[in-house]
Structure formats: structure tokens, C-alpha cells
C-alpha positions in Angstrom: -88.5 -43.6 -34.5 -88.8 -47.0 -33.9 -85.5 -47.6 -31.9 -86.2 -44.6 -29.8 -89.8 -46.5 -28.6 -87.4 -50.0 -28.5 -84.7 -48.2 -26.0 -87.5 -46.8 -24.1 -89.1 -50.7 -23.6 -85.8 -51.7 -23.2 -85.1 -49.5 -19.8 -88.9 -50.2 -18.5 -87.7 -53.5 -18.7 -84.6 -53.3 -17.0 -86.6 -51.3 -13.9 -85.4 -48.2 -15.1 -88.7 -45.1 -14.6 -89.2 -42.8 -17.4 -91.1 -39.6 -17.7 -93.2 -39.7 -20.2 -95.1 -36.3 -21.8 -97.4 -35.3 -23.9 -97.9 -34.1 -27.2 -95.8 -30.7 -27.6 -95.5 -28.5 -29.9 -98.3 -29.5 -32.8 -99.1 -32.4 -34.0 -95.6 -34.1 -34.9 -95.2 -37.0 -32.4 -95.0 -37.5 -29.0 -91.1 -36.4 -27.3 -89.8 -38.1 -24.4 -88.3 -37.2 -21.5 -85.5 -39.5 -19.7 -82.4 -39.8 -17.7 -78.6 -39.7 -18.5 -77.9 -37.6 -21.3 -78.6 -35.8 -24.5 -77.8 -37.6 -27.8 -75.1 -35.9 -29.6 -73.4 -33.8 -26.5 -70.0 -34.3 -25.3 -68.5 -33.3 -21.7 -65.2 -33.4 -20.0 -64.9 -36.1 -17.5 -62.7 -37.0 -14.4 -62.8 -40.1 -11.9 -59.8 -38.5 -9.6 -59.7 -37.0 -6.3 -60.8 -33.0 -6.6 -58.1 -30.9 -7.3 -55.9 -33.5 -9.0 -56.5 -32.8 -12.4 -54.4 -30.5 -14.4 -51.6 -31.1 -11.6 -48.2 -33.7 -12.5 -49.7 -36.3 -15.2 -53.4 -35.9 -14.3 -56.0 -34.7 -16.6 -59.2 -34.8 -17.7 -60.5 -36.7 -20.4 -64.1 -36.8 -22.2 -67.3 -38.6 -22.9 -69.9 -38.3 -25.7 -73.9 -39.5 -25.5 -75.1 -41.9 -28.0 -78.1 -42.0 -30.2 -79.5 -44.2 -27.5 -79.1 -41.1 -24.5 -76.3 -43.3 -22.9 -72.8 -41.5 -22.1 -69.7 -43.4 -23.5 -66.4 -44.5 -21.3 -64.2 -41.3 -20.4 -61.3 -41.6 -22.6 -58.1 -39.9 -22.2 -58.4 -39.5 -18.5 -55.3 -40.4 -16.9 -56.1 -39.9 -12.6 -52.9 -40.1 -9.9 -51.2 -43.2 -9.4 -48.5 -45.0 -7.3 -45.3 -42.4 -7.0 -42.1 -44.0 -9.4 -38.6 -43.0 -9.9 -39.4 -41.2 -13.1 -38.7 -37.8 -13.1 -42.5 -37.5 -12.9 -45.3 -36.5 -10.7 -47.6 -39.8 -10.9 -49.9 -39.1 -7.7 -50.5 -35.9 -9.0 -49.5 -33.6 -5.6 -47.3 -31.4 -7.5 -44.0 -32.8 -6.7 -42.1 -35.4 -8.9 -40.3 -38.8 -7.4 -41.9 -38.6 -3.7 -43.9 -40.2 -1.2 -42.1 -43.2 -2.6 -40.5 -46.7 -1.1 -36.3 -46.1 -2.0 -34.7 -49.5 -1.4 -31.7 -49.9 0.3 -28.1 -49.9 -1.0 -25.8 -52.6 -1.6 -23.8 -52.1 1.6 -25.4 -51.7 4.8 -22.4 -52.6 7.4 -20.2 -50.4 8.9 -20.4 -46.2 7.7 -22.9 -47.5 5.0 -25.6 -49.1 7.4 -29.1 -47.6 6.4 -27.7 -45.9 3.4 -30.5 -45.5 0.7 -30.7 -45.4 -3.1 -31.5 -42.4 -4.8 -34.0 -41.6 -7.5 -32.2 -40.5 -10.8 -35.6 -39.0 -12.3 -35.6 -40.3 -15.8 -32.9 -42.7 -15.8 -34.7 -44.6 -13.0 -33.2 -45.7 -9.6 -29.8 -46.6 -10.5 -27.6 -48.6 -7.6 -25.5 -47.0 -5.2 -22.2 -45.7 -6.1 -19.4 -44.4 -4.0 -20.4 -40.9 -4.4 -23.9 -41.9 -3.1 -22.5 -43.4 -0.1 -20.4 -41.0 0.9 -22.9 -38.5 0.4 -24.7 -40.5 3.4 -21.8 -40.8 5.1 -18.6 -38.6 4.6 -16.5 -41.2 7.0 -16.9 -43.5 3.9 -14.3 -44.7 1.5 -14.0 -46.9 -1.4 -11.0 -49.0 0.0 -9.8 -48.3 3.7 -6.1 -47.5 4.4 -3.7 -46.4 7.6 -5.2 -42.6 6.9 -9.0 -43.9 8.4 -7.4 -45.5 11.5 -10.7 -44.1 13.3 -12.5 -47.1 14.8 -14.5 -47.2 12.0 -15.7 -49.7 9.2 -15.4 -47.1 6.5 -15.3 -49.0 4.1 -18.0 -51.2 4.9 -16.6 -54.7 4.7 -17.3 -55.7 8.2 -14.0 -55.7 9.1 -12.5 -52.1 11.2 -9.1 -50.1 10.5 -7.1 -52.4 8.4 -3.5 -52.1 8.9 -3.5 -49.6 11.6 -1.4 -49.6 14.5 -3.1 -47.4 17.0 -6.2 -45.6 16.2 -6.4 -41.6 15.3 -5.6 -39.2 17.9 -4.6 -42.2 20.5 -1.8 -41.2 22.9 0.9 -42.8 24.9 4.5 -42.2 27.0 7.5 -42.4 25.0 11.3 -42.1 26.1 14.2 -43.0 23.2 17.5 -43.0 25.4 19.4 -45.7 26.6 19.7 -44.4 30.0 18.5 -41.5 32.4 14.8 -43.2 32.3 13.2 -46.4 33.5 9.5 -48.0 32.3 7.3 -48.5 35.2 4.1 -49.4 35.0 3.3 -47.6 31.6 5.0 -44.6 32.6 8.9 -44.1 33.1 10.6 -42.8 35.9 13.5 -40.3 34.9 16.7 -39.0 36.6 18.2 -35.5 36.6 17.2 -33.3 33.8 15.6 -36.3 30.8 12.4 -36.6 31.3 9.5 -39.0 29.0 7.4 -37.9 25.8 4.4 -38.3 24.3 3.6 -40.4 21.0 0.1 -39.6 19.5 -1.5 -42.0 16.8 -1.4 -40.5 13.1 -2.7 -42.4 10.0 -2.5 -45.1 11.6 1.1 -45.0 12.9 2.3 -44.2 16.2 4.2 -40.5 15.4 8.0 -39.6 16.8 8.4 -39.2 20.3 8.3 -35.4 21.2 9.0 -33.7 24.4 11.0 -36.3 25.6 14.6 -34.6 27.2 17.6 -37.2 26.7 20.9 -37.3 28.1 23.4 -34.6 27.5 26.8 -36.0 25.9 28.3 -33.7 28.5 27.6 -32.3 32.0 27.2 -28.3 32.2 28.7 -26.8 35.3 24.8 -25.5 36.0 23.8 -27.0 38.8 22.0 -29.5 37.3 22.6 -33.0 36.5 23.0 -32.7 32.7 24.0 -36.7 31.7 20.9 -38.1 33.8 23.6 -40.3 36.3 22.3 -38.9 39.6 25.2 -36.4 40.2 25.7 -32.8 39.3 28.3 -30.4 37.7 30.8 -33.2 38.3 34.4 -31.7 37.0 33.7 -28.1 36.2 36.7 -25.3 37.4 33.8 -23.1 38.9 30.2 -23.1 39.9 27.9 -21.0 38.1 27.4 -17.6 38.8 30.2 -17.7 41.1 32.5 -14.2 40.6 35.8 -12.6 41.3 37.5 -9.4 40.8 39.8 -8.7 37.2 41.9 -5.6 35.7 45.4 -4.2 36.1 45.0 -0.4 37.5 43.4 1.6 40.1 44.7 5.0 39.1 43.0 7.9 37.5 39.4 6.9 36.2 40.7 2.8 35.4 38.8 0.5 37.7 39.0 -3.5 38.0 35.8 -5.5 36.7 34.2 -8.8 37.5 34.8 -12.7 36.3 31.5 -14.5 36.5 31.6 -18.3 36.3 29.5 -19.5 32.9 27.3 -22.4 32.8 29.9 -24.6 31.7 32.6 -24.1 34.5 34.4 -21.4 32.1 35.4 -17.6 33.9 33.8 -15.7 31.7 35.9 -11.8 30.1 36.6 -9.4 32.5 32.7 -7.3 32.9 33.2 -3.6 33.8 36.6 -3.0 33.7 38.0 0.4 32.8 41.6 0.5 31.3 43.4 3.1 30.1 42.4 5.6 27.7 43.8 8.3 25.5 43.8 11.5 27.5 40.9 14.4 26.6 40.2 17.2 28.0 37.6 16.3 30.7 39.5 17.6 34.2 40.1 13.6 34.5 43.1 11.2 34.3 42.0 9.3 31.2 45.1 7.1 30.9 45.7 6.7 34.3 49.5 7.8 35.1 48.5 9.7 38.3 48.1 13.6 35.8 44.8 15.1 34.3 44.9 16.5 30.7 48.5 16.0 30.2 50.3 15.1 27.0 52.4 12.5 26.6 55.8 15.4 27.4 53.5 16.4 30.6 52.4 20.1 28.7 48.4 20.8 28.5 46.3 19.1 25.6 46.2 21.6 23.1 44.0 21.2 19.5 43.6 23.3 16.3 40.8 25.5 16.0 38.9 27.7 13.2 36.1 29.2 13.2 35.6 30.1 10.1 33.9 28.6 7.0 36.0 25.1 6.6 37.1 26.1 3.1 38.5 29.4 4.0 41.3 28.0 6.1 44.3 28.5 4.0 43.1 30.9 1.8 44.9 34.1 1.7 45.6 35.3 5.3 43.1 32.8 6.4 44.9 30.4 8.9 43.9 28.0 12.0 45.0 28.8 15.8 45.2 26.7 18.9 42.8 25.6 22.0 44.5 25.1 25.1 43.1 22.5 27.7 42.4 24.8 31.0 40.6 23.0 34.0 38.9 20.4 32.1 38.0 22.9 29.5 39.0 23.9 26.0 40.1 27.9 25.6 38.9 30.2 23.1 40.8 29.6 20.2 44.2 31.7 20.2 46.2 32.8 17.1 43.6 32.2 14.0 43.1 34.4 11.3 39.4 34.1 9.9 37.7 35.8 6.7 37.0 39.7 7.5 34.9 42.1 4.2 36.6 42.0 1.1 38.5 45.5 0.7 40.2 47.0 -2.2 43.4 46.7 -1.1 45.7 43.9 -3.2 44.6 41.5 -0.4 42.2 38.6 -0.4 40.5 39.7 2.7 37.5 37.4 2.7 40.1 34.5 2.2 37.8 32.7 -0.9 40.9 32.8 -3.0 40.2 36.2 -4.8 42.0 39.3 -4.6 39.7 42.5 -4.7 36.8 40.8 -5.6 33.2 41.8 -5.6 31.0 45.0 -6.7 30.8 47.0 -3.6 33.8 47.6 -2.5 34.8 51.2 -3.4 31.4 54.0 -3.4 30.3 57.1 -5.1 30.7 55.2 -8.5 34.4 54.4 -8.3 36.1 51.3 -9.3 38.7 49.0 -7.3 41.6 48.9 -9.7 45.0 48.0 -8.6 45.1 48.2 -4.6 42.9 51.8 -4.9 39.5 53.1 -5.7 39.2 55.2 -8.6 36.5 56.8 -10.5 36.4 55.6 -14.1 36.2 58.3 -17.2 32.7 58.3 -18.7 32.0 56.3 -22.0 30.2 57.8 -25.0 27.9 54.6 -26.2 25.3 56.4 -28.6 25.3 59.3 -30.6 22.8 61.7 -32.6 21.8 64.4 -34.8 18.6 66.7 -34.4 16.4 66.8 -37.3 12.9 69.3 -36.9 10.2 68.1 -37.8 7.1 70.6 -37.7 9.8 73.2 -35.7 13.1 73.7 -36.2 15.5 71.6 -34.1 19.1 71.3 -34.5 22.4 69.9 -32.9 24.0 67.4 -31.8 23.7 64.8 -29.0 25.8 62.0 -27.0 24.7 59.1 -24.8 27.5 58.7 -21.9 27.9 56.0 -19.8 29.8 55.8 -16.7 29.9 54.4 -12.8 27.0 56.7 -11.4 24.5 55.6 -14.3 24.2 57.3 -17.8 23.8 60.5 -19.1 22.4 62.5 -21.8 24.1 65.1 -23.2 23.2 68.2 -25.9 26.1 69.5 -27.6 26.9 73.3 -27.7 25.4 73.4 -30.9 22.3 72.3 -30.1 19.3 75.0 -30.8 15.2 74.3 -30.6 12.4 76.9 -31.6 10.4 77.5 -28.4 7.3 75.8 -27.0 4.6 75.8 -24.5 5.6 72.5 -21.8 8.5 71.6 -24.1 10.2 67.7 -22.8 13.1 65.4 -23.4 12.1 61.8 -23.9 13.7 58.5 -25.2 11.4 56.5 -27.8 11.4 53.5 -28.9 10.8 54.6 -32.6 14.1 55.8 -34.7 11.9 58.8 -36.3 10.4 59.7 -33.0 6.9 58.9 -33.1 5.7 58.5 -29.7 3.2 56.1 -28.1 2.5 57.3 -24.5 3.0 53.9 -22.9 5.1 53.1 -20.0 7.0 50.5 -22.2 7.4 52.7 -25.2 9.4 56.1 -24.2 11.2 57.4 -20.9 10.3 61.2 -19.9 13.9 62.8 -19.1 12.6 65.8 -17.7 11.4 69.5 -19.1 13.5 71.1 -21.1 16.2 73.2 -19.9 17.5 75.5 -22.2 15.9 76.3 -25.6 19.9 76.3 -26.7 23.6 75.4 -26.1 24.9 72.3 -24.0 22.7 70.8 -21.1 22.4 67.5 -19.4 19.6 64.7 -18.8 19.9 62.1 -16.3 18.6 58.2 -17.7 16.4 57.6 -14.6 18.4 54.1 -12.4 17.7 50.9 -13.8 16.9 52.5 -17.5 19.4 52.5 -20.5 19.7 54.3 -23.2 20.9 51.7 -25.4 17.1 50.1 -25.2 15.3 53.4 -27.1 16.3 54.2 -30.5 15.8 58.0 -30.6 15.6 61.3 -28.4 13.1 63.7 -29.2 11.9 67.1 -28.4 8.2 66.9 -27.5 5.6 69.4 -26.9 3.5 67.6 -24.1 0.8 70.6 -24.1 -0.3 69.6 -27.3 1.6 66.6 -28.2 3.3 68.1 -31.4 7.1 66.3 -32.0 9.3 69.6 -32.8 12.5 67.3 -33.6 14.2 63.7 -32.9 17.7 62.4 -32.8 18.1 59.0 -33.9 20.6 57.3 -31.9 23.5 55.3 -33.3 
């Protein structure tokens, strides 16, 4: 324990007050009680403003205490510093590369006056570059030509607009003819219809004059003096807008017109004149010989008419007529022949190049044949036998077909045992079976007569020749007594 007691002489004699104690704890030794620290701890330690560390490069560091109760230096403290073009946040207020002194650039006349460096982070403050410059300035260029003619030094040499003529956007009076205007007094004094221009400054250059009016190569008769030499519409045939009468005839609906003079001393075409016309049928004298609606040998316009369907005239009896001009007006149409109902009588009456054509033109079944209607002979198209099938049923039968529809007939020989509701149907099956479907049999009626020859009508718009058989069915109880099939 013996440095302990020579550390503790050592502060008493360097002024320093110590607490001393009493025995504690027993009887091991007497334990001391002083200032600064506890031998063997260790603490974090910071010498920077609050709030600093932990923020940019700041941070805390730490300290240890000796056997001898004194704290060692903070190491690995690092507290906020001058700002530096670094990319880093030396004084430690959270944002990197401010609060800093930028020098100045290079050039500092003209556009670039004032223009400052700028902080490249990491790579340092690297010097100003024409980018850089023009980022300060956008009037600034590397090397200045006739396109920056603007007053300015723009490219900061001390010297403004090389090479330029005028500056941009400057103006001034212009005139490129030899005569018509005079310069007086930085404006020019003009004659007759020229008149000055106006040059405006452009990269530099002074631009083409525009708007300037230079002297015609010829005078106008317009009233105005064209050539700029102080006198007007010298040697034109007529003045402008000046008129006269024109045309050749009075009569009938002809009138004269009017000559206007033309800018140029020139009569211009006759304007309004009505000549002679070929004559219509309007109650007028359209080609003006002193008589309305006249042909050329004095008789009334006349024209061909048809009223009929354009193809049809021609056809068969079909032929046009004539309109006569009466009073300014067209007549009916005299002496046509137009298309009248097809008729069966060797003639093509509807004029479509067909003689006795078409389907309705004879009735009650007859047939146009030759000039006359005639009814055609009926046409036996299917035929049958009877065969019984539960009952006896015998005979023959005939399918006949003719201009009133078809028929069909039982032969004299025809014979059917009796039966309660007895019917004549067509089937669609060739041994009579029946299936009582719309589709699938035609009902011709009761039967009429148990024997001998008798007739059933095929209803309109039915045929025979789309069932296969004709049967003798017993609807009361729907027993087949006997079928025919039909050939």
C-alpha cells in the first residue's frame, strides 16, 4: 500500500484536500476517500459543443483511471472543426462543404465578375471551368463571336462584342434604290409610291432591308405614281375604273355590257353582256331575231318525250312521241306508246322484250299458249297399290297433277272394310306407319266412300311427291287398315 500513502502525500503537497476516514469494515487497514476517479473505470468523454457528437465527423472518445485515481487523456475524440471542401461535415452541423470561404474564379471581368468556385466534395475545390461559369452566368461563352453582339464582355477578356457591326436587336432606316428616295438627316424622304425600310441588327450584322417599296420598272395606269418621278399614270389609253358601253344586239333577251378601264390603262372584256342563245322553250326570244320559241324554219320547238321506263322505248310496241312548245311551255307528250300489263295475246305488251311472258296472265288454272288461254290436261305423277294391313284394303290409286293444284284419286276398284272415323292421309313412311306430327303426314279428309272411285284434294302449297305412301287410317283408335306406297 505504500504508493497509495505516497500519492496521498504527494496531493497534500501539491495543495490538493483529502478526506480522510476511518477504520471500516474490521480491522484490515485504513480506506481512503479522494477526488477524481476510481482506479480501474473507464468513461466516454467529449470536449465539443453539446449536441455535436455523433453528428458529421464528431464523436466521442474515452478515458480510463489509473492506479493512482487520476483519469488519462480522452482518446479517439475527434470535436467540429473548420468547414473544408471535402465531401465532409467537419463542424459537425449536419451538412457537408458549408459555412465555408469559396475563393474566387480565374476570370472576374466582364459576364464572369464575382463568379465563384465550387466545392467538388472529395476531389477538393477544383478551378473554374466553362461549365462553371456559365452556370453563373448563362451570357457566358468560351470564345465570343458576331452571334453575342449584345453589349456584353461574354467572354470575359475585357474587351466587348468582337467583330460585330451593330449590336443585337439595334435598328435603323434603310432604302436600296437608286432613285425615288433621298437621305435626310438619318431618315429619307421618298416620292410617289417607294417609301424607306428598316434594317435590324442580327449576330452581329446589320440584316436585309425590309419594308422598303422601290421603284416600279413601269407606271400602272392607277392613279398613282408607280416609277417614283413625281408624275402619275403618264401614257396609259384610259384611267382606271373609267367605263363604256360593249355588245352587238338589243333584240329579244341580248343586252350590251360594260368595258371597265384596268389598272394598267387596258379596257378590260365586255362585263354583262348577253348574246345570242339557242332558243328554248321559255315564252322568250333566246337568239334574238325578233320570234319567241321558234325553230330555225319559224315552226314551234318541239322535243321527244317518254314516259316510260327508259329501256322500254323500242321494245315491242313501245315507242317515244313529241312535246310541242305552247306559250312558253312544253305539251303533254303526243303520240307515245308506253308499256301497258302483259296479256296473252302474241304481243309483247309490257314492251321488256318478251312475248306472253309471266305467270298470271290467263286464270282459273289455264295456261297462255300460243296467243290463247287454255286449260292444260292433268298429269298422273305417282301411283299405288292398296295393301291391308290389320283390315282388308284393296285397289288402286293415282297422284294427278295439274293447273288448279293436285289431286288424289281412288280407282274404281278400290274397296276398304269399314271403320269407325275412317281418314285419308299422306305419310312420310313407304309402309304407312304414322307419326302424328305436322311434318310427318297430311290429313286429306274423311273418307268418302268405303268403295269405288273418289277424289282427295292435296291441300295448296302441299305436294304429293314429298310423302311416300297413302294410307287408310282409323283416327278413333289409331289402327292403319291399309297403305299404298307411292311410285
Amino acid at each position: 500500500m505504500w504508493y497509495r500513502e505516497r500519492f496521498l502525500y504527494g496531493l497534500l503537497a501539491a495543495g490538493m484536500f483529502l478526506f480522510l476516514t476511518g477504520p471500516s469494515g474490521g480491522s484490515c487497514g485504513t480506506a481512503y476517500s479522494y477526488l477524481e476517479c476510481k482506479p480501474g473505470t473507464t468513461e466516454a468523454c467529449y470536449a465539443g459543443p453539446d449536441n455535436t457528437a455523433g453528428v458529421g465527423l464528431c464523436k466521442k472518445g474515452s478515458r480510463t483511471c489509473t492506479d493512482d485515481g487520476l483519469w488519462t487523456a480522452c482518446t479517439g475524440m475527434v470535436v467540429p472543426t473548420d468547414e473544408t471542401c471535402n465531401g465532409k461535415d467537419d463542424d459537425c452541423n449536419g451538412k457537408s462543404d458549408d459555412l465555408m470561404k469559396v475563393p474566387s474564379c480565374k476570370l472576374q471581368k466582364g459576364v464572369c465578375a464575382g463568379a465563384k468556385k465550387k466545392c467538388g466534395g472529395s476531389a477538393g475545390m477544383p478551378s473554374c471551368g466553362p461549365k462553371d461559369y456559365q452556370a453563373q452566368n448563362k451570357a457566358y461563352v468560351a470564345e465570343e463571336t458576331n452571334t453575342h453582339c449584345d453589349g456584353l464582355d461574354n467572354d470575359c477578356d475585357g474587351d466587348i462584342d468582337e467583330g460585330c457591326d451593330c449590336q443585337e436587336g439595334q435598328s435603323r432606316s434603310c432604302y436600296g434604290g437608286k432613285v425615288g428616295c433621298l437621305l435626310s438627316g438619318g431618315s429619307y424622304q421618298c416620292k410617289g409610291l417607294c417609301k424607306e425600310g428598316t434594317q435590324i441588327c442580327q449576330q452581329g450584322k446589320w440584316s436585309r432591308c425590309k419594308g422598303e417599296r422601290l421603284p416600279a420598272n413601269k407606271e400602272e395606269c392607277n392613279g398613282k405614281d408607280d416609277n417614283c418621278d413625281g408624275q402619275t399614270d403618264e401614257g396609259c389609253a384610259c384611267q382606271p375604273n373609267q367605263t363604256q358601253p360593249c355588245g352587238v344586239s338589243t333584240k329579244g333577251s341580248c343586252k350590251k355590257g360594260t368595258q371597265t378601264c384596268d389598272s394598267n390603262g387596258v379596257w378590260q372584256s365586255c362585263q354583262g353582256e348577253v348574246k345570242p342563245q339557242a332558243e328554248t322553250c321559255n315564252g322568250k326570244d333566246d337568239d334574238c331575231n325578233g320570234q319567241i320559241d321558234d325553230r330555225p324554219d319559224g315552226k314551234p320547238i318541239q322535243k321527244v318525250c317518254y314516259t316510260g321506263p327508259a329501256p322500254t322505248n323500242g321494245q315491242g310496241p313501245c315507242r317515244s312521241g313529241m312535246r310541242e312548245c305552247i306559250a312558253g311551255r312544253y305539251s303533254d307528250c303526243k303520240g307515245q306508246v308506253t308499256p301497258s300489263k302483259e296479256r296473252c295475246d302474241r304481243k309483247d305488251n309490257d314492251c321488256n322484250g318478251k312475248i306472253d311472258d309471266g305467270t298470271t296472265l290467263c286464270v282459273g288454272g289455264q295456261v297462255c299458249g300460243n296467243g290463247q288461254c287454255r286449260t292444260p290436261p292433268e298429269k298422273v305423277f305417282r301411283r299405288g297399290t292398296f295393301v291391308g294391313s290389320k283390315y282388308t284394303v284393296s285397289g288402286d290409286v293415282e297422284v294427278l297433277k295439274g293447273a288448279s293444284g293436285e289431286r288424289v284419286v281412288f280407282k274404281p276398284n278400290f274397296s276398304t272394310d269399314s271403320g269407325p272415323g275412317l281418314r285419308i292421309y299422306l305419310v312420310n313412311d313407304a309402309q304407312g306407319k304414322v307419326v302424328e306430327k305436322p311434318a310427318n303426314f297430311i290429313d286429306l279428309g274423311s273418307i268418302k266412300n268405303n268403295k269405288g272411285m273418289q277424289t282427295y284434294s292435296v291441300p295448296t302449297g302441299q305436294s304429293a311427291a314429298n310423302f311416300k305412301s297413302v294410307i287408310v287410317w282409323c283416327k278413333t283408335f289409331g289402327v292403319l287398315f291399309g297403305f299404298a306406297t307411292l311410285k
